[in-house]
LUMLUMDREN-2810 file (N, C-alpha, C; in Angstrom, 1 decimal):
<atoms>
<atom><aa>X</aa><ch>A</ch><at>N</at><xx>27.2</xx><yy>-28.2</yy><zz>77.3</zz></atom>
<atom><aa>X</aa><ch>A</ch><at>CA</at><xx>28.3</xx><yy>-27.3</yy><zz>77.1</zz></atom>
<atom><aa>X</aa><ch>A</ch><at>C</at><xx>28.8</xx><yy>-27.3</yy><zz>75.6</zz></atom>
<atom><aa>X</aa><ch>A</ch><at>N</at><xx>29.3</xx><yy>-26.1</yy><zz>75.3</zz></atom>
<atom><aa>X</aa><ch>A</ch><at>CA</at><xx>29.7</xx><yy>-25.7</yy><zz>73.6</zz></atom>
<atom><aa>X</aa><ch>A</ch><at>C</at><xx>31.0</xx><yy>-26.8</yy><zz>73.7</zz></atom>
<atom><aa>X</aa><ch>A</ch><at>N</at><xx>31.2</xx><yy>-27.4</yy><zz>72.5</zz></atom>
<atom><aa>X</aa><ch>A</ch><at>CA</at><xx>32.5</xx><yy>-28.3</yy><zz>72.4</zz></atom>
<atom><aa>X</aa><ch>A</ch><at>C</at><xx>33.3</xx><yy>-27.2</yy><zz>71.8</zz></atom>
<atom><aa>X</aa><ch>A</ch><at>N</at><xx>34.7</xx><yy>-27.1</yy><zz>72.4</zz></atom>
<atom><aa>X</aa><ch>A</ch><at>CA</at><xx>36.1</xx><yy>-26.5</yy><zz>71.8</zz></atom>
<atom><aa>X</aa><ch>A</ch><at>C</at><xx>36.5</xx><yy>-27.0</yy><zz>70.8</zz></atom>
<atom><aa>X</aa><ch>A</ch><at>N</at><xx>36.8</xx><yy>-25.9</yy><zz>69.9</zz></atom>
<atom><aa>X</aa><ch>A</ch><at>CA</at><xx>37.6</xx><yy>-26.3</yy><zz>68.3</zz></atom>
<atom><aa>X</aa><ch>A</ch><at>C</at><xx>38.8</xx><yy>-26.4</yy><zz>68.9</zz></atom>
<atom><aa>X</aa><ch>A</ch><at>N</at><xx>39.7</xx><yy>-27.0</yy><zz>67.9</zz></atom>
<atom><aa>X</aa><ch>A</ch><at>CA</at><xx>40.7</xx><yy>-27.6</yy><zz>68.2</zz></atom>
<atom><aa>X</aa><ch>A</ch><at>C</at><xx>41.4</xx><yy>-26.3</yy><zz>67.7</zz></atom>
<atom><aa>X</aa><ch>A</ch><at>N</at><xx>42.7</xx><yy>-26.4</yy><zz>68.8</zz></atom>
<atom><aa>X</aa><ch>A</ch><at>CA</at><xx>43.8</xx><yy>-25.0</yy><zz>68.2</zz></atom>
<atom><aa>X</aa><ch>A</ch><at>C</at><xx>44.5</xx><yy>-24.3</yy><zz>67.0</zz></atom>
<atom><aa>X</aa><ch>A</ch><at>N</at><xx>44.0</xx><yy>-23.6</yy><zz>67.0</zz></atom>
<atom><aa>X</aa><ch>A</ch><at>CA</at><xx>44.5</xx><yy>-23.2</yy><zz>65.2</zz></atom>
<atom><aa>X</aa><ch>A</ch><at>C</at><xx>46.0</xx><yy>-23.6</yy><zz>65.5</zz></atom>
<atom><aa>X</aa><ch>A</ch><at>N</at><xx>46.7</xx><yy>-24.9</yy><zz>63.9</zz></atom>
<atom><aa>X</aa><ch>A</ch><at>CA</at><xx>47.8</xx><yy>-24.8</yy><zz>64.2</zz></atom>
<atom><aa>X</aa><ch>A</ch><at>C</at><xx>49.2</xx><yy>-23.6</yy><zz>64.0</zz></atom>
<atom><aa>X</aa><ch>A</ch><at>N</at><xx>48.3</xx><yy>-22.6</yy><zz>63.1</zz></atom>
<atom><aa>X</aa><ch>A</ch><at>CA</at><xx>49.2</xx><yy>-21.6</yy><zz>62.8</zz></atom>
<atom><aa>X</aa><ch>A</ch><at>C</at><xx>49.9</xx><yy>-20.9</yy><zz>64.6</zz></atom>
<atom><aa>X</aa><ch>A</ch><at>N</at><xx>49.3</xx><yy>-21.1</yy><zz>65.7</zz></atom>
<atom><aa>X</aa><ch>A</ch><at>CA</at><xx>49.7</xx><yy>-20.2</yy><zz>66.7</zz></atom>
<atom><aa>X</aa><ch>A</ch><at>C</at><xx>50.9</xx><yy>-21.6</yy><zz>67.7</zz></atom>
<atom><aa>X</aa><ch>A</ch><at>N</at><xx>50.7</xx><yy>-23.2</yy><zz>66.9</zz></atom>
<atom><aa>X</aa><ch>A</ch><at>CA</at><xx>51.5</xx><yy>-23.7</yy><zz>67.7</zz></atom>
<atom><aa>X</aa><ch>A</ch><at>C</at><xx>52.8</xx><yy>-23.2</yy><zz>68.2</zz></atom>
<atom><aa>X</aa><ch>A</ch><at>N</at><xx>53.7</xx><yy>-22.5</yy><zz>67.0</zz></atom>
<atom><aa>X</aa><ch>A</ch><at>CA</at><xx>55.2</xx><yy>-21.9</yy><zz>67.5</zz></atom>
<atom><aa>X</aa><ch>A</ch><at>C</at><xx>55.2</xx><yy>-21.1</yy><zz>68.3</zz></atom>
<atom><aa>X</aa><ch>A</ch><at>N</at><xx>54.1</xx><yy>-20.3</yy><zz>69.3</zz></atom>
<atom><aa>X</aa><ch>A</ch><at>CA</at><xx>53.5</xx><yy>-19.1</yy><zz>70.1</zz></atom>
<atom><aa>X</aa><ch>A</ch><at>C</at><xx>53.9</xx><yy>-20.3</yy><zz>71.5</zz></atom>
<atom><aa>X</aa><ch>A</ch><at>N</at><xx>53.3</xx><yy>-21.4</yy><zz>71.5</zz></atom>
<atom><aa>X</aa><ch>A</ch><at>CA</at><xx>52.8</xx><yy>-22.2</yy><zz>72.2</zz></atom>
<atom><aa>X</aa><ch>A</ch><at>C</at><xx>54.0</xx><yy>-22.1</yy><zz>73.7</zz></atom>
<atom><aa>X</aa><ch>A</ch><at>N</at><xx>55.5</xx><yy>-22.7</yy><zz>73.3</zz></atom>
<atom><aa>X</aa><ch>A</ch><at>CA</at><xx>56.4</xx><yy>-22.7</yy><zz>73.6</zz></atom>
<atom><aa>X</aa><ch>A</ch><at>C</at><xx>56.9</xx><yy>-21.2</yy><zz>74.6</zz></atom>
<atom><aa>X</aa><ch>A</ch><at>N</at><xx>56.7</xx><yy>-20.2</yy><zz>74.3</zz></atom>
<atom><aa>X</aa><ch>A</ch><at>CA</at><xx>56.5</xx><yy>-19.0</yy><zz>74.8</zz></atom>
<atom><aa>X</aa><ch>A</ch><at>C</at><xx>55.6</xx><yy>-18.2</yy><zz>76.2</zz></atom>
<atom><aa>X</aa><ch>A</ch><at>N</at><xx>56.3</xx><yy>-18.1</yy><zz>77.0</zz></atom>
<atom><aa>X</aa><ch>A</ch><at>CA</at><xx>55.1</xx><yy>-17.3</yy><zz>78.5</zz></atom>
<atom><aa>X</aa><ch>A</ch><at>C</at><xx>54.3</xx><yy>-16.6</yy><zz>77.9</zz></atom>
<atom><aa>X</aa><ch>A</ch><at>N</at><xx>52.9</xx><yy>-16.6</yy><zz>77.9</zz></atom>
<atom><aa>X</aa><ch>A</ch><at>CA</at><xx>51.6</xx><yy>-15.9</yy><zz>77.6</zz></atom>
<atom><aa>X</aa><ch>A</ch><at>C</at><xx>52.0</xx><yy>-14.8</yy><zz>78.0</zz></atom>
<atom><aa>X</aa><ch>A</ch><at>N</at><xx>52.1</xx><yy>-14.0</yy><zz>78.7</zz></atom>
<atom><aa>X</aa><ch>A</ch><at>CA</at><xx>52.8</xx><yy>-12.8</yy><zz>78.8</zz></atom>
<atom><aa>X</aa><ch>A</ch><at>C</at><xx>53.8</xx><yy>-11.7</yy><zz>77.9</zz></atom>
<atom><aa>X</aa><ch>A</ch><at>N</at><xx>54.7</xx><yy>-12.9</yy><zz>77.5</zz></atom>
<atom><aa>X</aa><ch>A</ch><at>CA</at><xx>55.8</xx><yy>-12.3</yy><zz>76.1</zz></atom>
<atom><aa>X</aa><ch>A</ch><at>C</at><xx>55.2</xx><yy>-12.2</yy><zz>75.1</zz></atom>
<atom><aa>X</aa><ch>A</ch><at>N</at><xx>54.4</xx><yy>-13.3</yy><zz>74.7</zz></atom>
<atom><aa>X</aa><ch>A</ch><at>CA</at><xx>53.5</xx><yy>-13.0</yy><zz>74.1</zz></atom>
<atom><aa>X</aa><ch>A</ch><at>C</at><xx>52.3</xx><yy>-12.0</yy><zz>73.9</zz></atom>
<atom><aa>X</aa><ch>A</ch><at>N</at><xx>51.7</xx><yy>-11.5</yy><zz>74.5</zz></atom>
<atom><aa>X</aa><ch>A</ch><at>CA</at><xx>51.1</xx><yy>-10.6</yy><zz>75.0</zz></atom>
<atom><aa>X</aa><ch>A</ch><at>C</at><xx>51.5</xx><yy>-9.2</yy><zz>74.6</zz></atom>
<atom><aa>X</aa><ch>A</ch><at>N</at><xx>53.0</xx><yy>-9.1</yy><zz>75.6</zz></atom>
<atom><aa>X</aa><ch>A</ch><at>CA</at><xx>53.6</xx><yy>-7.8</yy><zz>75.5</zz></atom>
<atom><aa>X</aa><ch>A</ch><at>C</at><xx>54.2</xx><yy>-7.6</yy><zz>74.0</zz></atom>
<atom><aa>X</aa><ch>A</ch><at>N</at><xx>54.5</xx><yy>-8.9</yy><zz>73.2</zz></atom>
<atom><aa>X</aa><ch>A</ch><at>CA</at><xx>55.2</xx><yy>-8.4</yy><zz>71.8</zz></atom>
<atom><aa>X</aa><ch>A</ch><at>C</at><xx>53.9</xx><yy>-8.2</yy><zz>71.0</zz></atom>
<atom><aa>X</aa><ch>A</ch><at>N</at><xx>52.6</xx><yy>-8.9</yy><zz>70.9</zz></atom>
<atom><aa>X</aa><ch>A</ch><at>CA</at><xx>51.8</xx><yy>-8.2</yy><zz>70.4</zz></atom>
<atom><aa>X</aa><ch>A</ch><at>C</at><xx>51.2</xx><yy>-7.0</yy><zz>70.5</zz></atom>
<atom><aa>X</aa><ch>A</ch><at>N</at><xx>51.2</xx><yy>-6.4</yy><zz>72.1</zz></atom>
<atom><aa>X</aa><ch>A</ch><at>CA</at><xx>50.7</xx><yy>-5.0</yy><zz>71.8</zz></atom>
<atom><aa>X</aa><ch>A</ch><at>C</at><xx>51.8</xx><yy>-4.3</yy><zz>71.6</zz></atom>
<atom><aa>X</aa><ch>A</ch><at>N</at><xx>53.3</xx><yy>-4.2</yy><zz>71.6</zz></atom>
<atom><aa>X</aa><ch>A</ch><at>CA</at><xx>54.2</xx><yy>-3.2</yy><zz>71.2</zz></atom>
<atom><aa>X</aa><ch>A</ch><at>C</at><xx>53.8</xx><yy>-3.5</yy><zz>69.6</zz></atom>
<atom><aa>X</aa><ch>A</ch><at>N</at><xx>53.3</xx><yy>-4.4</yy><zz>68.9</zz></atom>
<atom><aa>X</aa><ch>A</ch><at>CA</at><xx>53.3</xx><yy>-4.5</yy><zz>67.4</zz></atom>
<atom><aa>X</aa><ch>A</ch><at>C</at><xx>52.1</xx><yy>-3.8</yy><zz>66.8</zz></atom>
<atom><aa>X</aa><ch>A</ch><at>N</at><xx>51.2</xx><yy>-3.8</yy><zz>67.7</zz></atom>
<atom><aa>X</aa><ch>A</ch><at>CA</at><xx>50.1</xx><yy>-3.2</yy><zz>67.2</zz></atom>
<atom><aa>X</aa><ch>A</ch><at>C</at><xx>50.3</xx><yy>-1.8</yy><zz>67.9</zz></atom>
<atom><aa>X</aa><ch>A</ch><at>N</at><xx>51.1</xx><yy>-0.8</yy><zz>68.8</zz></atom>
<atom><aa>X</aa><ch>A</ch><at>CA</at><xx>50.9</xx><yy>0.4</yy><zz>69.1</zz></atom>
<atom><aa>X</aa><ch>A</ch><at>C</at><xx>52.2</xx><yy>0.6</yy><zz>67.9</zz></atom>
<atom><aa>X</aa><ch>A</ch><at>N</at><xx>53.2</xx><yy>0.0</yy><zz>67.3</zz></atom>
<atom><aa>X</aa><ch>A</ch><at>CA</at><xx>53.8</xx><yy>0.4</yy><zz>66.3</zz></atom>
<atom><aa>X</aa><ch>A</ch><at>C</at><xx>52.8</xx><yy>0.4</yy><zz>65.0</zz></atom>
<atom><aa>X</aa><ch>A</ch><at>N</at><xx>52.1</xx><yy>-0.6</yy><zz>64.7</zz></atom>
<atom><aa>X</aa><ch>A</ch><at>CA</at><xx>51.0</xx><yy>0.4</yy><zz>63.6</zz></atom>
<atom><aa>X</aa><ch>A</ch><at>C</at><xx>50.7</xx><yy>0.8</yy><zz>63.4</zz></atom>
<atom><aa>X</aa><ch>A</ch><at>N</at><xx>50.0</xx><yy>1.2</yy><zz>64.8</zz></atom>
<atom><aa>X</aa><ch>A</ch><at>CA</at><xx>49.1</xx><yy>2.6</yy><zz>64.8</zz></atom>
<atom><aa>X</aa><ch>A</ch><at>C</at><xx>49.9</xx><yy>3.9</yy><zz>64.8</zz></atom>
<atom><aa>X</aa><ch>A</ch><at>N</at><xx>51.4</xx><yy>3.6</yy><zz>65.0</zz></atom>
<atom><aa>X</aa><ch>A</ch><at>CA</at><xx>51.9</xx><yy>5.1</yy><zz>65.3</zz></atom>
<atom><aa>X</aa><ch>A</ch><at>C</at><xx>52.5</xx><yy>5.5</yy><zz>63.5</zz></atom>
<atom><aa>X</aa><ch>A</ch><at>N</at><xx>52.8</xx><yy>3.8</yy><zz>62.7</zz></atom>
<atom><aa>X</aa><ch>A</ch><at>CA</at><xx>52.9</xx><yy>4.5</yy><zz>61.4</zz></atom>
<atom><aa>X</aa><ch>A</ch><at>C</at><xx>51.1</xx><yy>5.0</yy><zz>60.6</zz></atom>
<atom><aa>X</aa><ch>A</ch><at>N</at><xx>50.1</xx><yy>4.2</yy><zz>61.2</zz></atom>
<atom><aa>X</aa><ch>A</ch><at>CA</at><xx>48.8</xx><yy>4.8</yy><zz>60.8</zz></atom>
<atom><aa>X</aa><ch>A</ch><at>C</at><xx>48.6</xx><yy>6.3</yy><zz>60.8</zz></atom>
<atom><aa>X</aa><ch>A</ch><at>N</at><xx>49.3</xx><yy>6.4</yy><zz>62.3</zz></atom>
<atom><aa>X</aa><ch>A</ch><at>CA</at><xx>49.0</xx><yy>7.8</yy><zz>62.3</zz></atom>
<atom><aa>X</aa><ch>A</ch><at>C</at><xx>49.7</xx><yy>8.7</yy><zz>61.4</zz></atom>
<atom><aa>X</aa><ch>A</ch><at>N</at><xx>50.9</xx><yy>8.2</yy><zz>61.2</zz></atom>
<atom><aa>X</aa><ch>A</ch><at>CA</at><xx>52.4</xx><yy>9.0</yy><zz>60.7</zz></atom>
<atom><aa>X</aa><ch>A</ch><at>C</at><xx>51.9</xx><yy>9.2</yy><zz>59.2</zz></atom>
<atom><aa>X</aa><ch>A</ch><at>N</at><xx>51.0</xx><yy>8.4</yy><zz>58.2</zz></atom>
<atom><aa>X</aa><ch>A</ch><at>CA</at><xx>50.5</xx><yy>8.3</yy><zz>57.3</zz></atom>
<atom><aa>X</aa><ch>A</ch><at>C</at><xx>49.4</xx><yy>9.5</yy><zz>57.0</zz></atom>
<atom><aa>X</aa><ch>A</ch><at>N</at><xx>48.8</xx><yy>9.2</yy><zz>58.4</zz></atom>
<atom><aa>X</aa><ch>A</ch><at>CA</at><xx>47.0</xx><yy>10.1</yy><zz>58.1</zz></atom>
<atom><aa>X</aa><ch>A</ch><at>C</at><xx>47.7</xx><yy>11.7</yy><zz>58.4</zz></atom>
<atom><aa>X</aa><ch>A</ch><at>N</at><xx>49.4</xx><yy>12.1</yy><zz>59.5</zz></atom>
<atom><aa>X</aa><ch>A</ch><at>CA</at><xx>49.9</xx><yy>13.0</yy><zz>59.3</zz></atom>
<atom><aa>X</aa><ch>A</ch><at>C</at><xx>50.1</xx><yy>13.7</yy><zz>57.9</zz></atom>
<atom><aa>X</aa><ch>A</ch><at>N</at><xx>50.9</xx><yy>13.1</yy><zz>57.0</zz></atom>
<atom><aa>X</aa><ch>A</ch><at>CA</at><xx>51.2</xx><yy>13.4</yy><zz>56.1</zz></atom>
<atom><aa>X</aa><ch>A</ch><at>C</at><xx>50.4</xx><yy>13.6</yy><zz>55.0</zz></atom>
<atom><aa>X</aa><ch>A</ch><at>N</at><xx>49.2</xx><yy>13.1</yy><zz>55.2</zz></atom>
<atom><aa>X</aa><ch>A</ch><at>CA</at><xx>48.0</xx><yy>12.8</yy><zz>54.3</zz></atom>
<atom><aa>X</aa><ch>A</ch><at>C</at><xx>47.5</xx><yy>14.5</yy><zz>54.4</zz></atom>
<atom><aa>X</aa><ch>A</ch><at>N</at><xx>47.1</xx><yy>14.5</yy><zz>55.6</zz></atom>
<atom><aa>X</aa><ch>A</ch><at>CA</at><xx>46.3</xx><yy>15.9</yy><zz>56.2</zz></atom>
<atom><aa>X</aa><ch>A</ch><at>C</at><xx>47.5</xx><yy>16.8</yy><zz>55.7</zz></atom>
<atom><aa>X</aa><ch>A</ch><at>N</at><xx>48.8</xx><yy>17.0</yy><zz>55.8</zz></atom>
<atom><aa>X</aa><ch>A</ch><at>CA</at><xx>49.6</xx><yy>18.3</yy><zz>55.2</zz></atom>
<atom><aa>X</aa><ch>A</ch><at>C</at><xx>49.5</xx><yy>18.2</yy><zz>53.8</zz></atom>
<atom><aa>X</aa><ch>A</ch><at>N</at><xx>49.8</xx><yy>16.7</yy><zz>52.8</zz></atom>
<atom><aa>X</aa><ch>A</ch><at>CA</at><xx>49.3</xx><yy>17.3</yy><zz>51.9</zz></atom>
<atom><aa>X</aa><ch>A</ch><at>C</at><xx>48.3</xx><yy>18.0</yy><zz>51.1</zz></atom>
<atom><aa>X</aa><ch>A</ch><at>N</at><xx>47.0</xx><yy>17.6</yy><zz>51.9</zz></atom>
<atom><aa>X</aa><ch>A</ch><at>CA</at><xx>45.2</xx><yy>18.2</yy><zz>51.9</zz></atom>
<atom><aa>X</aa><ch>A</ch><at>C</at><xx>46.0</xx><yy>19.7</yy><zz>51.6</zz></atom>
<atom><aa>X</aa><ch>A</ch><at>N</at><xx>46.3</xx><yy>20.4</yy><zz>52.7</zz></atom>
<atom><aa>X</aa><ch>A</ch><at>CA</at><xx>46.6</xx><yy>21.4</yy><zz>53.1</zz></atom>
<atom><aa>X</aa><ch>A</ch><at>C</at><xx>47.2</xx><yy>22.1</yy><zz>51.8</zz></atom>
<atom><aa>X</aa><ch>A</ch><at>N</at><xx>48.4</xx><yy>21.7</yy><zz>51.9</zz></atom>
<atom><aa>X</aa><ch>A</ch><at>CA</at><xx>49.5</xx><yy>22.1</yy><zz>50.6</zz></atom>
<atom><aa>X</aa><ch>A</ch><at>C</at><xx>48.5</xx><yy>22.3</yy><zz>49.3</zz></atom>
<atom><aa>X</aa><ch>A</ch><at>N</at><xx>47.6</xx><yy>20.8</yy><zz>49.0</zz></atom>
<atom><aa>X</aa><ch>A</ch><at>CA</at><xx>46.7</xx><yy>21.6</yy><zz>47.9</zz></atom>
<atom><aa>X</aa><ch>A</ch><at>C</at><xx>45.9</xx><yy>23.0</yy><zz>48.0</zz></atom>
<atom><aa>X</aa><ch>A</ch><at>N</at><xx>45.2</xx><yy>22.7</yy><zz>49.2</zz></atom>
<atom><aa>X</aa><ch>A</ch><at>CA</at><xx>44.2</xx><yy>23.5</yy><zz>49.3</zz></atom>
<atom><aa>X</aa><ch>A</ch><at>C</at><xx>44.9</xx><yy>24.9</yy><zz>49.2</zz></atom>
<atom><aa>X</aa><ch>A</ch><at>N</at><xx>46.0</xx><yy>25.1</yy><zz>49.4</zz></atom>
<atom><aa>X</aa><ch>A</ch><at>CA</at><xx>46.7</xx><yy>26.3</yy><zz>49.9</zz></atom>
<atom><aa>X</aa><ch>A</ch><at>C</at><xx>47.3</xx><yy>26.8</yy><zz>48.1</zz></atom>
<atom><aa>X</aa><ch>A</ch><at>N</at><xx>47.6</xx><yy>25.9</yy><zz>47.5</zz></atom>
<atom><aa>X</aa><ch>A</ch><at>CA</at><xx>47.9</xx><yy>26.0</yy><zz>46.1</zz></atom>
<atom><aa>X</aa><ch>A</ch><at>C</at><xx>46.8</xx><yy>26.7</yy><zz>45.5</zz></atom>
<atom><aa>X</aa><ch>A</ch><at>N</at><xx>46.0</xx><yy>25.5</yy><zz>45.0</zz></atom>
<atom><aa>X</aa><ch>A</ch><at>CA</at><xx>44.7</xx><yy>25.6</yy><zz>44.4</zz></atom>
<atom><aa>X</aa><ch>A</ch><at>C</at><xx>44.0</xx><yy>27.0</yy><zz>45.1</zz></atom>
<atom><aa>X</aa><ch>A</ch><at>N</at><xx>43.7</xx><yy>27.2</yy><zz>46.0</zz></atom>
<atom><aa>X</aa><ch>A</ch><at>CA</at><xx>43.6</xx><yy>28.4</yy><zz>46.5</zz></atom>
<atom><aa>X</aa><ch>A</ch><at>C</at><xx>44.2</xx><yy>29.7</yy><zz>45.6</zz></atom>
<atom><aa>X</aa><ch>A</ch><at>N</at><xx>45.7</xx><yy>30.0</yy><zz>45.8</zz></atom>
<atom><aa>X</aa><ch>A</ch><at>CA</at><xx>46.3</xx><yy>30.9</yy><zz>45.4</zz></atom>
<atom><aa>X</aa><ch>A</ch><at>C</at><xx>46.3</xx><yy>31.1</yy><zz>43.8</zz></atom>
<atom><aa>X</aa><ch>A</ch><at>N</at><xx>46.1</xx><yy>30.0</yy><zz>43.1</zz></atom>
<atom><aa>X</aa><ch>A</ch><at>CA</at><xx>46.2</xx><yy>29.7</yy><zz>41.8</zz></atom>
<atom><aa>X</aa><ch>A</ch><at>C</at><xx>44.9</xx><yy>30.4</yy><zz>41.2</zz></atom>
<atom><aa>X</aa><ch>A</ch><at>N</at><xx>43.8</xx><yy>29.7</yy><zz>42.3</zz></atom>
<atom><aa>X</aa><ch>A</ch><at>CA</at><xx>42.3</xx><yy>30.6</yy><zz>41.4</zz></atom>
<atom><aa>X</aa><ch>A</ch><at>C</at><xx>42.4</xx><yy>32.0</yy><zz>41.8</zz></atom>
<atom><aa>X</aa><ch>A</ch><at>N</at><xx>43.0</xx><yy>32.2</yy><zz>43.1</zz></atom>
<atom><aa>X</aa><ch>A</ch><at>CA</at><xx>43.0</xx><yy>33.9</yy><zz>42.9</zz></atom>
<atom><aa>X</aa><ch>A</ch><at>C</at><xx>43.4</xx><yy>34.3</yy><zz>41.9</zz></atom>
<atom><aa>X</aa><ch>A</ch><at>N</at><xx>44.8</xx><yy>34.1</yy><zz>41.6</zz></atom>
<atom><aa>X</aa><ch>A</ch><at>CA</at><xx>46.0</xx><yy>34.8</yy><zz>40.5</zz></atom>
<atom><aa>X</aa><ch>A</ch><at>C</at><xx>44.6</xx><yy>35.0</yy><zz>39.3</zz></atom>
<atom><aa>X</aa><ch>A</ch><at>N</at><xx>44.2</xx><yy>33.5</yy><zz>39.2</zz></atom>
<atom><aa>X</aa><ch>A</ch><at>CA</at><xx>43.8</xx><yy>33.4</yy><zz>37.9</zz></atom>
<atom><aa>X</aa><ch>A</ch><at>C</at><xx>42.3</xx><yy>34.6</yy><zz>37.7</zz></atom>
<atom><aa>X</aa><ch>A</ch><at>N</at><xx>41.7</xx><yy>34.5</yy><zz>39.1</zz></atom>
<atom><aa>X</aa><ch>A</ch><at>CA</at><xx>40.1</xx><yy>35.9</yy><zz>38.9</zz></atom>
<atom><aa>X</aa><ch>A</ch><at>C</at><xx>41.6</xx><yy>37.0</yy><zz>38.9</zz></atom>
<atom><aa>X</aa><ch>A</ch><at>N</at><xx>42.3</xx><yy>37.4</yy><zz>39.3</zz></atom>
<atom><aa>X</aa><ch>A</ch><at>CA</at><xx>43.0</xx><yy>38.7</yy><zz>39.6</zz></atom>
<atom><aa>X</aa><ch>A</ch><at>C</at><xx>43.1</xx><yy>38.8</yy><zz>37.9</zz></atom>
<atom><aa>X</aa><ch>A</ch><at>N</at><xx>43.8</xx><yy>38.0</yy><zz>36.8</zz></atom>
<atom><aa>X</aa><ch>A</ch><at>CA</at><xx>44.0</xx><yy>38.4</yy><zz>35.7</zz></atom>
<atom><aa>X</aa><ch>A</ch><at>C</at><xx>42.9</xx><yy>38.8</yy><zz>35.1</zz></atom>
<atom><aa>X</aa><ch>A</ch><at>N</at><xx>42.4</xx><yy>37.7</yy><zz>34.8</zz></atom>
<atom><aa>X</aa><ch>A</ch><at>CA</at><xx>40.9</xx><yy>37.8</yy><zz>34.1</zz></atom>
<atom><aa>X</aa><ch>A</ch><at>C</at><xx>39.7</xx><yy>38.1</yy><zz>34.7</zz></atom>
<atom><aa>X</aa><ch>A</ch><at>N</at><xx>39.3</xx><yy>38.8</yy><zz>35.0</zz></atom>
<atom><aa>X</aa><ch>A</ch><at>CA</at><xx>38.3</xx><yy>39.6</yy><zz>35.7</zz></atom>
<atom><aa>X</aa><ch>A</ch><at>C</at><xx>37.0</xx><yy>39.1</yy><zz>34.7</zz></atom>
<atom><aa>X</aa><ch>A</ch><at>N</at><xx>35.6</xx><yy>39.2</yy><zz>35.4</zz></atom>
<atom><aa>X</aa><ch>A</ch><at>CA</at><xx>34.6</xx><yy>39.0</yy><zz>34.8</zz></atom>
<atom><aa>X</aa><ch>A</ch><at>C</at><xx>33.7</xx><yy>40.1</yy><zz>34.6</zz></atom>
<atom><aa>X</aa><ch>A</ch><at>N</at><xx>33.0</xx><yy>40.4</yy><zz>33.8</zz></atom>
<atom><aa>X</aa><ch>A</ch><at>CA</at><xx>32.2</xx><yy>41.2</yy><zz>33.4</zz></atom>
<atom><aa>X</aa><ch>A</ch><at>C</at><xx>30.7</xx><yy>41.4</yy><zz>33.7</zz></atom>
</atoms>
């Protein structure tokens, strides 16, 4: 049989706590991550957008003046 490492002591203060509570406050902390992860890759993707929509309009203007030959 594999011999058990001894308990990491950083989780002792968890110890004291129903595995359960525990449990439930870790996944409410990790589905709040993910919802600022998301909230991030939101804002990320509108700014893409906002460029692409600039830079777009800007090289039109810019062929509309100066036309090529």
């Amino acid at each position: 049989m594999l011999p058990v490492p001894p308990p990491n002591p950083s989780l002792d203060s968890l110890a004291s706590y129903p595995h359960w509570f525990v449990a439930a406050c870790i996944t409410i902390a990790a589905a709040g991550a993910i919802w600022i992860l998301a909230k991030l890759l939101k804002w990320g993707l509108y700014l893409m957008i906002t460029l692409v929509l600039i830079g777009g309009a800007v090289l039109t203007i810019w062929l509309l003046v100066n036309p090529t030959k």
